[in-house]
C-alpha positions in Angstrom: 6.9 -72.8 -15.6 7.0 -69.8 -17.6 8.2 -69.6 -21.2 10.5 -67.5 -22.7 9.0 -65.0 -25.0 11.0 -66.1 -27.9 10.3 -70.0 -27.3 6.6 -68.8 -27.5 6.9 -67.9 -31.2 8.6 -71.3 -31.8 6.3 -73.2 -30.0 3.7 -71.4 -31.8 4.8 -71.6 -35.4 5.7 -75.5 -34.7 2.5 -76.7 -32.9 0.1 -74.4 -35.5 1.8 -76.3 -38.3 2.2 -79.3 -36.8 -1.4 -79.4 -36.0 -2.5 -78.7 -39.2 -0.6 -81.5 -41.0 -2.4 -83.5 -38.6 -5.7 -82.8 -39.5 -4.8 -82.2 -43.4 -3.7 -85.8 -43.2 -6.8 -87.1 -40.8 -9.6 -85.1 -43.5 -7.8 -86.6 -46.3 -8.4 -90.3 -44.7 -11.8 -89.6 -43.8 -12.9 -87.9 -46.9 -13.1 -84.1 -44.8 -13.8 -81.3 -47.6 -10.8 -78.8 -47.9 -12.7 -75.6 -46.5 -13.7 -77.5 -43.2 -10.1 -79.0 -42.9 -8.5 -75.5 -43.3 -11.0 -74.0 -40.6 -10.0 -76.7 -38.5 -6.3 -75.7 -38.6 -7.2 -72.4 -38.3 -8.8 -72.8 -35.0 -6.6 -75.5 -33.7 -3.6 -72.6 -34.4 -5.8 -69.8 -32.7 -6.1 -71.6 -29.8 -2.4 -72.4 -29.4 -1.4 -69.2 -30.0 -3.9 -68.1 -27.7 -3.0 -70.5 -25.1 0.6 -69.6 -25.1 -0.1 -65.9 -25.2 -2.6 -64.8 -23.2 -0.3 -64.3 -20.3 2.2 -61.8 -22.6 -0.8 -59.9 -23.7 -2.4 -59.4 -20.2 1.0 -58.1 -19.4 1.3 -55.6 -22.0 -2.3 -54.3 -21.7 -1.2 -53.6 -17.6 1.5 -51.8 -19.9 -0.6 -50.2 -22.3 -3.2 -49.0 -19.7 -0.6 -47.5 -16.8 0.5 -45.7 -19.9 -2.7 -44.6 -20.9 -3.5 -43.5 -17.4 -0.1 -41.2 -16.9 -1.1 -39.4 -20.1 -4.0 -38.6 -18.5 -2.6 -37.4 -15.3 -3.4 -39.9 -13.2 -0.8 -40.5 -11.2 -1.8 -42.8 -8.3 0.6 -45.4 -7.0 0.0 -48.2 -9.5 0.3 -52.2 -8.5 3.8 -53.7 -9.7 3.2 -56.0 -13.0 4.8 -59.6 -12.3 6.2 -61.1 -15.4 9.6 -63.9 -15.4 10.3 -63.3 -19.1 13.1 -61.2 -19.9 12.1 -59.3 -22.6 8.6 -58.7 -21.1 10.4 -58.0 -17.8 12.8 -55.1 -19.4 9.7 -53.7 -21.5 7.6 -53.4 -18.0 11.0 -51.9 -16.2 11.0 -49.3 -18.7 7.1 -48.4 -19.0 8.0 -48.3 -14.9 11.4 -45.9 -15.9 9.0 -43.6 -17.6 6.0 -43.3 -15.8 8.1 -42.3 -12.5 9.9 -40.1 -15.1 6.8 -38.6 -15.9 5.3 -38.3 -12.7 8.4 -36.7 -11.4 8.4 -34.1 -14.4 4.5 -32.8 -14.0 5.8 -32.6 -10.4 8.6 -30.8 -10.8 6.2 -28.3 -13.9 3.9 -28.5 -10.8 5.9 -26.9 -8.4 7.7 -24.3 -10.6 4.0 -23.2 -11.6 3.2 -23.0 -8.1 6.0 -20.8 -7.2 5.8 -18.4 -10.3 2.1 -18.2 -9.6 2.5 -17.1 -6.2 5.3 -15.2 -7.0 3.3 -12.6 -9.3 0.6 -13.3 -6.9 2.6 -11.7 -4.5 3.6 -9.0 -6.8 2.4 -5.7 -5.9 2.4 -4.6 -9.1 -1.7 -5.8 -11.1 -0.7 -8.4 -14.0 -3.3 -9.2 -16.6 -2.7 -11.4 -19.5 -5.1 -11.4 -22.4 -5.5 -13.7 -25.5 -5.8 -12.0 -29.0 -9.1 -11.2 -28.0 -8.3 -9.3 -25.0 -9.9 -12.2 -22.9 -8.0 -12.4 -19.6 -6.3 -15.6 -19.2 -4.4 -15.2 -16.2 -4.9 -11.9 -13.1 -3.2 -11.6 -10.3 -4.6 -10.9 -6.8 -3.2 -6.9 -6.8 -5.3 -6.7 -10.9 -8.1 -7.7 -8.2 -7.2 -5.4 -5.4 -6.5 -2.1 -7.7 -9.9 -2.6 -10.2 -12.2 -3.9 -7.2 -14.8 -5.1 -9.2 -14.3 -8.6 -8.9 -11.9 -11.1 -7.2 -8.7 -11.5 -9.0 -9.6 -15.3 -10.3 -13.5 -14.4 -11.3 -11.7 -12.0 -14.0 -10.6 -15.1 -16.1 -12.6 -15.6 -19.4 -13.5 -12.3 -19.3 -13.2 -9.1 -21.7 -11.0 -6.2 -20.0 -13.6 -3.8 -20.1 -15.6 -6.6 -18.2 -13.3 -7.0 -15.8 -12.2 -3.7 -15.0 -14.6 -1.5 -16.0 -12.2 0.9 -17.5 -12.0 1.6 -21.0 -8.6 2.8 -22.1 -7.1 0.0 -20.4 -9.0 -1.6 -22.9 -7.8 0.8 -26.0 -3.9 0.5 -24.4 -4.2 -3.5 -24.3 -6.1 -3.7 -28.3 -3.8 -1.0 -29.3 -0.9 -3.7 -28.2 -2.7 -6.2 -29.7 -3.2 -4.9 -33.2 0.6 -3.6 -33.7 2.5 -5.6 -31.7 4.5 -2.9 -29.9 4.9 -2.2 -25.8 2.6 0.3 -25.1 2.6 2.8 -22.2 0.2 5.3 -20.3 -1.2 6.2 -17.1 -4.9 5.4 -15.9 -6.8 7.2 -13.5 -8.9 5.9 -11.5 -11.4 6.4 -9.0 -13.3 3.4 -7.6 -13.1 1.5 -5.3 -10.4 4.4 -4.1 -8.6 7.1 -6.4 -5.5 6.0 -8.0 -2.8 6.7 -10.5 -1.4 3.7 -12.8 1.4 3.4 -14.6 0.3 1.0 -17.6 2.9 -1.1 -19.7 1.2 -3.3 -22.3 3.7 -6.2 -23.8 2.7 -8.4 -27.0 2.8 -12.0 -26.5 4.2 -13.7 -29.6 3.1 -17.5 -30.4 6.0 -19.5 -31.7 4.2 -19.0 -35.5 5.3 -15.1 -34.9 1.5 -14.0 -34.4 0.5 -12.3 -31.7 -1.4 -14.2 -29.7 -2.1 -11.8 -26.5 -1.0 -9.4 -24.6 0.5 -8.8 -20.8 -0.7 -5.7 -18.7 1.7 -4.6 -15.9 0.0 -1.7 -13.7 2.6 0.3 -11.0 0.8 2.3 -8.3 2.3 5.5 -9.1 -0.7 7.8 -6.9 2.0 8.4 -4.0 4.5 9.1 -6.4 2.4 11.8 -8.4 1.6 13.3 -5.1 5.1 14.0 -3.8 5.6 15.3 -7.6 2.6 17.8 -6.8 3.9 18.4 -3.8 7.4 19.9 -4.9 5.6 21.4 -7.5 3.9 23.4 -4.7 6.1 23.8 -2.5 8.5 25.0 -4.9 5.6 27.6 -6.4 4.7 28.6 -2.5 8.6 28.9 -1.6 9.0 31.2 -5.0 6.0 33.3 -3.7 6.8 33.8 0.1 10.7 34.7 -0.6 9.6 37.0 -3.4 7.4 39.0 -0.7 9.6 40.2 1.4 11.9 41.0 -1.1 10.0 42.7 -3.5 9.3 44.9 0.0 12.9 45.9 0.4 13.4 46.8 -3.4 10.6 49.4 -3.5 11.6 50.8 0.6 15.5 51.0 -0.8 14.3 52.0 -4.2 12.4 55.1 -2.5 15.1 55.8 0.2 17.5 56.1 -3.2 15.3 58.3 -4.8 14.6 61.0 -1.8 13.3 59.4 1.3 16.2 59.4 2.8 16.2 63.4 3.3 12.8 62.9 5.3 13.6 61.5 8.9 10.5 60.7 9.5 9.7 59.2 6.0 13.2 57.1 6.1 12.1 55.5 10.0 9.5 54.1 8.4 10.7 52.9 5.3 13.9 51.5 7.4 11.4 49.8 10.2 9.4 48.1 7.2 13.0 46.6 5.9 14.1 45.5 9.0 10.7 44.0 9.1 10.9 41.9 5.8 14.7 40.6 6.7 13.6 39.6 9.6 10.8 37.7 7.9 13.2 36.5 5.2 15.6 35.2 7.6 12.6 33.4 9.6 11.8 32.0 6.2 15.0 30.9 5.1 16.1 29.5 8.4 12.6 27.4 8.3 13.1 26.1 4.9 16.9 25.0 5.8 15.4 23.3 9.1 13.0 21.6 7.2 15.3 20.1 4.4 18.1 19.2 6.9 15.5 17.3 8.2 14.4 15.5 5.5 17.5 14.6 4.6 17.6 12.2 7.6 20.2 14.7 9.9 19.6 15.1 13.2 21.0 16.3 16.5 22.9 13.6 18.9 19.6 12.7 21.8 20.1 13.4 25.3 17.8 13.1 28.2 15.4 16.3 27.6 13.5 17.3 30.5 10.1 18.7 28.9 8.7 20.4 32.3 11.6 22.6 32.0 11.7 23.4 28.1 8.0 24.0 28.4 8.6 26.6 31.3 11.2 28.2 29.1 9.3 28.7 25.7 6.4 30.1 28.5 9.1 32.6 29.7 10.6 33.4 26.0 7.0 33.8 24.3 5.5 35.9 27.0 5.9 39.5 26.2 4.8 38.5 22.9 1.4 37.3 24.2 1.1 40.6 26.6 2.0 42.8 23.7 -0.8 41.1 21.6 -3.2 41.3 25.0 -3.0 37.3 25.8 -2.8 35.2 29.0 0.0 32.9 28.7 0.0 29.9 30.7 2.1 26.8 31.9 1.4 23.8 33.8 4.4 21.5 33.9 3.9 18.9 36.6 4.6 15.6 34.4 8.3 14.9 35.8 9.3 13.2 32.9 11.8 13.0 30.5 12.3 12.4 26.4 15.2 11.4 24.3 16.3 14.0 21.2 17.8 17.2 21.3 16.8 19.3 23.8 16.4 22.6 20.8 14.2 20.4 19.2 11.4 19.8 21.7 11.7 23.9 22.3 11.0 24.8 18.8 8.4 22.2 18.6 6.6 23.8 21.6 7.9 27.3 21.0 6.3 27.1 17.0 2.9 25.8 18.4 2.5 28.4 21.5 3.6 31.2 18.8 0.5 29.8 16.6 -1.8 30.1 19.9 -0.8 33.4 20.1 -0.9 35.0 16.9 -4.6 33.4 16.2 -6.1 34.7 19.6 -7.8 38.3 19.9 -6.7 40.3 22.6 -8.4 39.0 26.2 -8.1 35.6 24.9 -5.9 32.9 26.5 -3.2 30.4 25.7 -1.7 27.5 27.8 1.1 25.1 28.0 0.4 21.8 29.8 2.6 18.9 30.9 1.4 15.1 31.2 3.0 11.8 31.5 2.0 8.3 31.5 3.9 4.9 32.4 5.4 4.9 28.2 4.4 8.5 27.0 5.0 12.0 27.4 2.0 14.4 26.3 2.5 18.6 25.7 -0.8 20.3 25.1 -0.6 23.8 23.9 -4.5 24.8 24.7 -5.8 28.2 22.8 -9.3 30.1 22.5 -8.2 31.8 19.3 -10.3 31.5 15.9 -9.8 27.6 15.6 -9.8 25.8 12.8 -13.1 24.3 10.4 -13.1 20.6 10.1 -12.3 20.8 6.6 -9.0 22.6 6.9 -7.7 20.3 9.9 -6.2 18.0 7.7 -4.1 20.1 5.8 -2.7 22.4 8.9 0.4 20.6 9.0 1.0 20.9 5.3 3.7 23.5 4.4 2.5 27.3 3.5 -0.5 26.1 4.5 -2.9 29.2 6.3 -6.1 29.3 7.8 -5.9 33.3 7.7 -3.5 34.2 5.1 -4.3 38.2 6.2 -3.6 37.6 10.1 -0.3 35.2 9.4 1.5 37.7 7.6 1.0 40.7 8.9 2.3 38.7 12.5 5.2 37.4 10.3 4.4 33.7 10.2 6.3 31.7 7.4 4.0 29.1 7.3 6.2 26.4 8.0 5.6 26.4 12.1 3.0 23.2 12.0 5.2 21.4 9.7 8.3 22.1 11.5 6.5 20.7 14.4 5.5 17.7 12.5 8.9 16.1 11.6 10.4 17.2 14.8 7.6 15.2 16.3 8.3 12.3 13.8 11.8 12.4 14.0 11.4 11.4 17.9 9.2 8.9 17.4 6.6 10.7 18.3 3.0 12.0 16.7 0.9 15.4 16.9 -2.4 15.8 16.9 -5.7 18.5 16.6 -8.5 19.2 18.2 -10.4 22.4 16.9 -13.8 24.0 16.8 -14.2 27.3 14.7 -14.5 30.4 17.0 -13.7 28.7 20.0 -9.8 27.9 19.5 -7.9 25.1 18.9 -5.5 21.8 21.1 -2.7 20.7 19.7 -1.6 17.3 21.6 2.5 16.2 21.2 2.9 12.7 22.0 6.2 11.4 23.1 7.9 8.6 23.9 8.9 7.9 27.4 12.3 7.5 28.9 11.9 4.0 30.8 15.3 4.5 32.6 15.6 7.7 33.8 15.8 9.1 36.9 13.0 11.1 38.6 13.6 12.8 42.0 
C-alpha cells in the first residue's frame, strides 16, 4: 500500500510524538535520566521518519540525478521512475516534461549549428573568427584552402600570423580589434598559388559593449583583377593600334596639302600608303566589332556547315596571297563531315589561321590545310614551316594584340586580333584550339569540333 505524501507528514509528526510520550513516561517509571530519554525519542522519531520516507527520497534523488545528468549533456534514454503518490507523481511528470524539453532544445541548437556550420563551410568565401587576441576561434575549410598552411580546423587556438603566415592580415584583423571599426584591404598572396583577396574585418561586440573579437571575410578577387588588367590593356593596345594607322594618314594628307600633290610620282605613293592604313584601319575596326559582338553572347543562327568545303574555299581565296609571298599552299579535305554554326564563322576561323601560316613563312616555305573526322569530332589542322613559336610565348598567342614578330605582323597588316578571333569562334561552337610549335621549324594549330551525329553523308 503506498501512502500519500501528505499522510506521511501526519503519520510522522503523530508517531515521533507519540513515541516520545511513551518513553518520557516509561524513563520516568523506571528512573531513566532525561538526556538518555530524549536520545531515545530522538532515535525512535528518526527511524519513523526514515521508515516512512525512504521510498519519497529515493524517488527524488532518481529526480535530482536525471536532472543532474541533462545538465551535463547526457542525454541517453533514461528508465521511467515509478511512484503512486500524486504529488511525487506530478513532480516526476514534470522533471520528465523538462528533460525531453531539454533534450529536444540542444537538439534542435544541435542541428541549426550543424547547418550554419556547413553552411560557411560551404562558403567560398575564407571566414576567420578571432578572440580579442586575434586567436582563431572558428575557420572555415576555404580560410584552409586559400592560406594552405594548415587544414582549416588545425587553425583553431592559434595566432593569425600562425595560421596564415601573412602579416597584414594580422595588422587588418588587430587594427579591427583595437578601434572597433570594419576594416577593408586587399592581400596578395603567393603560396600555395598566387592570389588576390579582398579582406573585410568586422568587430565582434560582447553583450558588455567590448569588443571581444573580430570576423575576417576573404573574397577571391585574382580573376576579377585580371579581367580589370585585361581591359586596361586591351584598351591601351586598342588606343595604340588605331592611333597608327591614323597618325599615317594625317602626315600622307598633311604633305599631299602642302605640295605633294603637284608631284605624280610623289602623290602615288603617299596615296598607296593611305589606302594602305584604311585598309588596315578597317581590318582593325571590323576585328574589334567581331570580337565584342561576340562577347556579348550574339551569334549567327547554326546550320549544317560542311568544313571539306569551307576549307577548300579559304585554300582558293588565300592562294595568291601565299604565291605572292613565295608559299606552297595546300589542302587536304577528305573528312566528309559536317559542324553546326554559321558557315562565315568556320571560314574566318580557318581563313585567320592559314593567313597567320602565311605571313610567318619565308618564301619556299609551305602551308597546309587538313581535314579529319572521328565518330564525335571534327579536326582542321592548318600545318606551317614558318618561324614558330618559343614555348614561352605559346600561351599567350591567343591573347589579343598579342605578336610573336611585332616588325613582320605589321608591315603584312596583321591587327593582332586573328588567334583570338579564332579562339571565341572556336568556343562559341563548342569547340577548342590548340598549338603545337617549335622555333624555326613552324607551327600546328589543331580546331576541334563537335560532330554532327545526324547528318547525312553520301
Amino acid at each position: 500500500m503506498t501512502i500519500p505524501l501528505r499522510l506521511r507528514f501526519v503519520l510522522a509528526a503523530a508517531m515521533g510524538a507519540l513515541a516520545a510520550f511513551a518513553l518520557d513516561a516509561a524513563g520516568s517509571r523506571w528512573s531513566v535520566p532525561v538526556v538518555w530519554r530524549a536520545l531515545a525519542a530522538v532515535a525512535t522519531a528518526w527511524v519513523i521518519g526514515f521508515v516512512l520516507w525512504r521510498q519519497p527520497l529515493r524517488v527524488l534523488e532518481r529526480v535530482a540525478r536525471r536532472l543532474r545528468r541533462i545538465l551535463a549533456r547526457d542525454l541517453r534514454p533514461q528508465r521511467p521512475i515509478d511512484t503512486a503518490d500524486p504529488v511525487l507523481k506530478d513532480l516526476v511528470r514534470s522533471a520528465q516534461e523538462l528533460t525531453d524539453f531539454i533534450r529536444e532544445s540542444w537538439d534542435a541548437a544541435d542541428r541549426q549549428l550543424g547547418e550554419l556550420e556547413s553552411i560557411v563551410d560551404d562558403l567560398a568565401d575564407a571566414v576567420i573568427a578571432t578572440d580579442a587576441s586575434c586567436r582563431i576561434t572558428r575557420a572555415n575549410v576555404a580560410a584552409g584552402q586559400f592560406f594552405g598552411h594548415l587544414p582549416h580546423r588545425s587553425m583553431l587556438g592559434m595566432t593569425i600570423v600562425e595560421a596564415t603566415l601573412n602579416h597584414s592580415l594580422d595588422a587588418m584583423v588587430r587594427s579591427c580589434i583595437e578601434t572597433g571599426t570594419v576594416t577593408e584591404g586587399v592581400l596578395d598572396l603567393f603560396q600555395p598559388r598566387e592570389r588576390s583577396l579582398s579582406a573585410v574585418i568586422i568587430p565582434r561586440t560582447a553583450p558588455e559593449g567590448q569588443v571581444s573579437g573580430a570576423v575576417a571575410v576573404l573574397h577571391d578577387v585574382t580573376e576579377m583583377r585580371k579581367v580589370d588588367r585585361l581591359h586596361r590593356d586591351f584598351v591601351a593596345n586598342a588606343s595604340h593600334e588605331l592611333r597608327t594607322p591614323l597618325a599615317s594618314i594625317k602626315v600622307m594628307t598633311e604633305s599631299l596639302l602642302n605640295g605633294a600633290v603637284d608631284d605624280p610620282e610623289l602623290a602615288r605613293r603617299f596615296i598607296q600608303s593611305i589606302s594602305e592604313s584604311t585598309e588596315r584601319l578597317t581590318a582593325l575596326v571590323d576585328d574589334l566589332l567581331f570580337l565584342a559582338v561576340r562577347e556579348a553572347g550574339h551569334s549567327e543562327e547554326g546550320t549544317v556547315v560542311d568544313v571539306d568545303s569551307v576549307a577548300q574555299s579559304v585554300a582558293e581565296k588565300l592562294l595568291p596571297a601565299a604565291q605572292k609571298r613565295g608559299v606552297t599552299l595546300e589542302c587536304q579535305t577528305a573528312s566528309g563531315a559536317c559542324v553546326a554554326g554559321d558557315p562565315m564563322d568556320v571560314w574566318r576561323a580557318i581563313a585567320n589561321l592559314v593567313d597567320n601560316a602565311i605571313r610567318y613563312t619565308d618564301a619556299g616555305g609551305r602551308a597546309k590545310i587538313t581535314t579529319r573526322a572521328s565518330e564525335s569530332t571534327v579536326e582542321i589542322e592548318v600545318e606551317d614551316t614558318g618561324i614558330g613559336i618559343a614555348s614561352e610565348h605559346q600561351e599567350m598567342v591567343f591573347e589579343r594584340f598579342f605578336r610573336v614578330d611585332v616588325v613582320r605582323s605589321r608591315e603584312s597588316g596583321g591587327t593582332g586580333l586573328g588567334l583570338s578571333i579564332v579562339r571565341q569562334i572556336v568556343r562559341s561552337l563548342g569547340g577548342d584550339v590548340s598549338l603545337r610549335s617549335t622555333l624555326g621549324e613552324g607551327s600546328t594549330f589543331t580546331i576541334t569540333l563537335p560532330r554532327l551525329r545526324d547528318e547525312r553523308e553520301n
